[in-house]
Residue, then its C-alpha position, 0 to 999 in steps of 0.5 A: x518417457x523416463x528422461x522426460x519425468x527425470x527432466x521435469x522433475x529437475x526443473x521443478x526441484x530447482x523452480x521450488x528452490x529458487x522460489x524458497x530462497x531466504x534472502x537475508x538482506x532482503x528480509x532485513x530492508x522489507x522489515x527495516x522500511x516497513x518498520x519505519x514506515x508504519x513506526x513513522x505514521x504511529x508516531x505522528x498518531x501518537x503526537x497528536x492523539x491519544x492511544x485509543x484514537x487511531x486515526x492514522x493508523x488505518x488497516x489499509x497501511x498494513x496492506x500496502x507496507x506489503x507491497x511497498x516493501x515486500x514485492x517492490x517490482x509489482x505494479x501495485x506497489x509502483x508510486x501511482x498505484x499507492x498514492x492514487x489508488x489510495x485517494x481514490x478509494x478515500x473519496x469514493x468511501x466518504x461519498x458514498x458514506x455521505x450518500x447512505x450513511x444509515x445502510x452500512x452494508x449497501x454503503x461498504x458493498x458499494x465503495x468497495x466496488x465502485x473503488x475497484x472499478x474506478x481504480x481499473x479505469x485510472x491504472x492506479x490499482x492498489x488492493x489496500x485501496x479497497x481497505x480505504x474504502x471500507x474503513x470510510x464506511x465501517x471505521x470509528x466515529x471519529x474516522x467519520x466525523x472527518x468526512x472529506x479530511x479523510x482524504x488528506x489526513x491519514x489517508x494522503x499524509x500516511x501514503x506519503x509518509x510510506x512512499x517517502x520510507x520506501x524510496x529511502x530503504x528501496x534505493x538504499x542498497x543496490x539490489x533493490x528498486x524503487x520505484x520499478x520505473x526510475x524515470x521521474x526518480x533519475x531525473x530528480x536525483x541528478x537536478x537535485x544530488 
């Protein structure tokens, strides 16, 4: 019984220390694609509009900098869950903001939740998607007046402008992947480098 508390023991000592490594170089590319992902979709904001109307910069993006250059091989992050996950959540939110625009409460519940559920059936899973959702029904006036341009403009030209960044700083080193699955990236890059 002594050996085998010994040898448990050694084996969670070494999961915990590989589990607390600090990657250097890791850090820096999630913080260099991340940096400019959401620096990118600041500027554009900031061209276009003044400080206090945020209209591309939507919480949501946060999250999914998260993902995209934080845990680069989660499914959520792969490319079809970011852009699709994110459009779907768009739509649901502005239609059902359109549909009950007086009852916040029952209009956030329900994007939210028929976003999920809508997600799970298309596989394009992305939590940030939720966030989409809900700011649709809870963000500004101005975020609302878009109604169906919320779709395209921030929520398609920021997922975009993120995607671009992450492939750029995911691939820019070769101990990280981006996508996960490279296949589309592959054939891409040997029609067109």
């Amino acid at each position: 019984m002594k050996q085998r508390l010994k040898k448990v023991w050694r084996l969670a000592k070494v999961v915990v220390y590989k589990e607390t490594l600090v990657d250097r170089r890791e850090h820096l590319w999630t913080f260099l694609g991340s940096f400019f992902g959401i620096g990118i979709i600041g500027f554009v904001n900031s061209v276009h509009y003044t400080v206090n109307d945020n209209l591309f910069l939507i919480g949501s993006f946060g999250a999914s900098s998260v993902l995209i250059y934080g845990i680069i091989n989660s499914p959520l992050a792969q490319p079809r869950n970011l852009i699709g996950g994110h459009l779907i959540c768009a739509f649901v939110g502005v239609t059902i903001h359109k549909l009950l625009p007086t009852e916040l409460w029952l209009s956030a519940a329900i994007s939210v939740s028929l976003s999920i559920v809508l997600m799970q059936i298309t596989k394009t899973l992305h939590p940030p998607g939720g966030a989409t959702a809900l700011i649709a029904n809870i963000g500004s006036p101005k975020i609302q007046a878009l109604g169906y341009l919320y779709i395209f403009t921030p929520v398609l030209t920021g997922v975009l402008i993120l995607l671009l960044v992450a492939i750029i700083f995911n691939n820019a080193t070769p101990h990280r992947n981006y996508p996960a699955n490279k296949h589309w990236y592959m054939i891409w890059k040997r029609k067109y480098w």
